[in-house]
N, C-alpha and C positions, 0 to 999 in steps of 0.2 A: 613543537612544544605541546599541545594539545592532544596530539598522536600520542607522545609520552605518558601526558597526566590519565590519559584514557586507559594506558596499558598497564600503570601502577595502579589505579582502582580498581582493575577489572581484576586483580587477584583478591578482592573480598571475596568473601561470602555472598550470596545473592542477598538471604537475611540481612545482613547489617548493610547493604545498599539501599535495602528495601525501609531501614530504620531512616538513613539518612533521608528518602522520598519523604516519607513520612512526615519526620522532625524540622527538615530544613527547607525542603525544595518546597514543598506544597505549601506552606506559611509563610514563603518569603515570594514565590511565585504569585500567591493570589494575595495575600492581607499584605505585603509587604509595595513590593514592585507595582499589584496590580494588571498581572501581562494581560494585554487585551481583552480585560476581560467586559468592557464596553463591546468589542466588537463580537464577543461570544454572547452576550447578552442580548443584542440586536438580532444575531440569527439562530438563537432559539426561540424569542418571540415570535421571528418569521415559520420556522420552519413548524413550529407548535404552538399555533395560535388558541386551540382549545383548552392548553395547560395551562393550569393557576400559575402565577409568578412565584408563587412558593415552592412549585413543582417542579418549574423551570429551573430555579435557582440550587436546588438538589441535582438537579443533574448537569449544570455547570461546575460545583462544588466534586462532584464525581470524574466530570471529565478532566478537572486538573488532577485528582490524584493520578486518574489513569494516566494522563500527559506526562506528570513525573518517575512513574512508573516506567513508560516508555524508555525515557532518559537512563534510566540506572540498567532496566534491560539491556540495552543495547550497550549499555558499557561493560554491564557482566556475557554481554555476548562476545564479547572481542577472545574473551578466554575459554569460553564454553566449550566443553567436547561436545562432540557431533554424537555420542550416544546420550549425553543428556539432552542436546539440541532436540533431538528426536523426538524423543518423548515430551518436551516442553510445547513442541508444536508441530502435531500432527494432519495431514494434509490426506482427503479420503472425497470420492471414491478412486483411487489411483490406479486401478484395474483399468477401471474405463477409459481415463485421460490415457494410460499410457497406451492403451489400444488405436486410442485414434493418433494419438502424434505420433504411434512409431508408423503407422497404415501412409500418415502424410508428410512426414519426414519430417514433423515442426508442430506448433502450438503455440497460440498466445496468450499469456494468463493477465487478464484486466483488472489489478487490483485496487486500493482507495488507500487513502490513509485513514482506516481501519485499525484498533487494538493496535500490536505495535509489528509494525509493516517492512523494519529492518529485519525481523527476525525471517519473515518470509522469503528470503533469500534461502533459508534451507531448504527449498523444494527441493534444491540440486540432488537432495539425498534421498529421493522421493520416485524422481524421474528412471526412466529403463536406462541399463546401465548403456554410455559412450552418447547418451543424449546430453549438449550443453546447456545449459542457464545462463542466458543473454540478461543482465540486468539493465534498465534504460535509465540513465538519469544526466539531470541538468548540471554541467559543469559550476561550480559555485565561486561568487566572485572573490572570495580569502582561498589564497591556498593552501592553509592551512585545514580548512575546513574540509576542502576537496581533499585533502589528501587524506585523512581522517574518516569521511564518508567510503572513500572508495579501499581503505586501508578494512573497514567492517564490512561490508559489502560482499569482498573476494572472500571473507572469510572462509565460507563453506562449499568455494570451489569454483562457484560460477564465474563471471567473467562481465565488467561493468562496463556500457556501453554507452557513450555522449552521445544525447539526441539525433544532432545533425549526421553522426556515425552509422545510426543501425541500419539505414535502407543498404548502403554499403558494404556491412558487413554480414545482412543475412545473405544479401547475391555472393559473398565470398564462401559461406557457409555450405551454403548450396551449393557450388561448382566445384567443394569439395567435397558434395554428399554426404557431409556432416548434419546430423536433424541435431536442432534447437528447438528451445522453448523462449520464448523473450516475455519477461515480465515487464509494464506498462504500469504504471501508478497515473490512474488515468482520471482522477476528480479535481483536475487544476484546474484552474480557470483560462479558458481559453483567449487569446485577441476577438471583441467582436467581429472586426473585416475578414475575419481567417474564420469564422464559425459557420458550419454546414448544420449542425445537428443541434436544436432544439426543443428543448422536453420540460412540461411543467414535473419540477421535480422539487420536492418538500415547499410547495403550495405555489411556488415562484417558478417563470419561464427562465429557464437556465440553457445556459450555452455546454456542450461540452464537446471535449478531444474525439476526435475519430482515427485518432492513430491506430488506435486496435483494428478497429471495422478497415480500415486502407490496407494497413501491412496481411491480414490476417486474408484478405478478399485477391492483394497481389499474388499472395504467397500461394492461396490455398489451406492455408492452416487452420485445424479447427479452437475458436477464440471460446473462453472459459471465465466465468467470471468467479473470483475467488471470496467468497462468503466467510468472512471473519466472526467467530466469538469468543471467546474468555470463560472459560467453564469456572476458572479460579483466578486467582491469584499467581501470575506466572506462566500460567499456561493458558494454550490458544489451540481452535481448531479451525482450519482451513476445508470448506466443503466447497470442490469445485465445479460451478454450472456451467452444461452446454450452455453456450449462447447462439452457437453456428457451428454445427458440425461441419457443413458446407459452405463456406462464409461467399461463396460465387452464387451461390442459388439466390442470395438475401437482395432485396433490396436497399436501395441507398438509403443509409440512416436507422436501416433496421436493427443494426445488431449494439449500433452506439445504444438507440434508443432504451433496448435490453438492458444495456449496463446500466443504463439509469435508474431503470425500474427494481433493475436486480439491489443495486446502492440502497436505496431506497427502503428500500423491505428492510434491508442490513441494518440499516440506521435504525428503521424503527425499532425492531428488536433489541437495540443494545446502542442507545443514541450516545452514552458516554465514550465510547471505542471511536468518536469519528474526530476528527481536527477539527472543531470549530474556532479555531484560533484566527484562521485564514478568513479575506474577504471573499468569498467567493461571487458574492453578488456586486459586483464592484461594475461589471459592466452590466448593461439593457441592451435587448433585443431591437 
């Protein structure tokens, strides 16, 4: 059902999707429902303790439009061609990346939920060609949801992968001398007893994944952290950093630490583009 309602909205216009964010979602999301917006309100005090509360609250007010924005993106992306895709979200310097992943037969791209982070599945169209796009995400407890996620996902060719899955399937990848790229949406919040990697990150000691830094250091792959911004309205540019060319040379915790820092700068630049819906600081060090 929700597969459906996805597929008949997503023949609008982006415009009149973008009317609906506007008119319905954003009014009824913040001044209506209220969606957490206590818990976005506690972590931008944290994370910008020197902003006025008037300043804050502007960029609360900003980050739901963008959150709504998200929403309707992502449902005009189910229909989207791949030559408008392109252009909507451009992904540079791709010379370089695709140097080193095709030299290492793989790459991992660390992304965040940044701007709107469904659409980032079109690197596929990005990468040198017969390279795959491994997407990594968490199976979701509706199946309807799951099958909706993973139904946008495939969209642009890649191929989506359950957590517990990927170590599995890049050693299958490999011993078919297939190179992949595996995308990581890596700013979740980790279990404390499972947390290796701690970094003061937007003023607070935060725990995060080191999935990337693991697979990327197994593998050999050089890992990239993907810098999101929003030049407009609708569109997005993806500028991808080394974080480890050599990801064997780094030390333990080094390259996670990177993603932090890299996060970090990202946010500052354009704090509206980040999730702050989520609790991220829910656990302590």
């Amino acid at each position: 059902m929700l597969l459906h309602c996805t597929s008949a909205l997503s023949r609008l216009p982006l415009k009149w999707l973008y009317a609906l964010s506007d008119g319905l979602l954003f009014p009824v999301m913040y001044y209506v429902v209220r969606y957490r917006r206590r818990m976005v309100a506690q972590n931008l005090r944290s994370a910008f303790p020197d902003r006025t509360e008037q300043a804050r609250r502007a960029t609360a007010k900003a980050f739901y439009h963008q959150f709504c924005d998200t929403i309707v993106e992502t449902i005009y992306g189910y229909r989207c061609p791949d030559e408008e895709m392109k252009e909507r979200v451009v992904f540079a310097p791709m010379e370089e990346v695709n140097r080193l992943v095709d030299a290492a037969g793989g790459g991992i791209f660390m992304l965040a939920h940044m701007g709107n982070w469904e659409w980032m599945a079109s690197v596929q169209q990005w990468v040198s060609p017969g390279v795959k796009e491994l997407n990594v995400y968490r199976e979701q407890k509706r199946r309807s949801m799951d099958e909706l996620l993973l139904a946008l996902r495939a969209k642009r060719g890649g191929a989506c992968v359950e957590k517990k899955r990927i170590l599995r399937e890049m050693v299958r990848y490999r011993a078919e001398k297939q190179p992949v790229t595996i995308g990581l949406i890596s700013d979740q919040k980790p279990r404390p007893q499972v947390t290796r990697t701690w970094v003061p990150f937007l003023h607070q000691e935060t725990g995060f994944l080191d999935g990337g830094e693991i697979l990327g250091t197994k593998f050999g792959y050089p890992v990239f952290y993907a810098h999101i911004t929003r030049p407009k309205r609708g569109y997005y540019r993806c500028d991808f950093k080394v974080l480890a060319a050599d990801p064997k040379a780094c030390k333990e915790g080094e390259i996670t630490t990177a993603y932090a820092r890299a996060l970090e700068e990202n946010i500052y630049a354009q704090p509206e583009l980040w999730l702050w819906t989520h609790n991220r600081w829910k656990w302590k060090k």
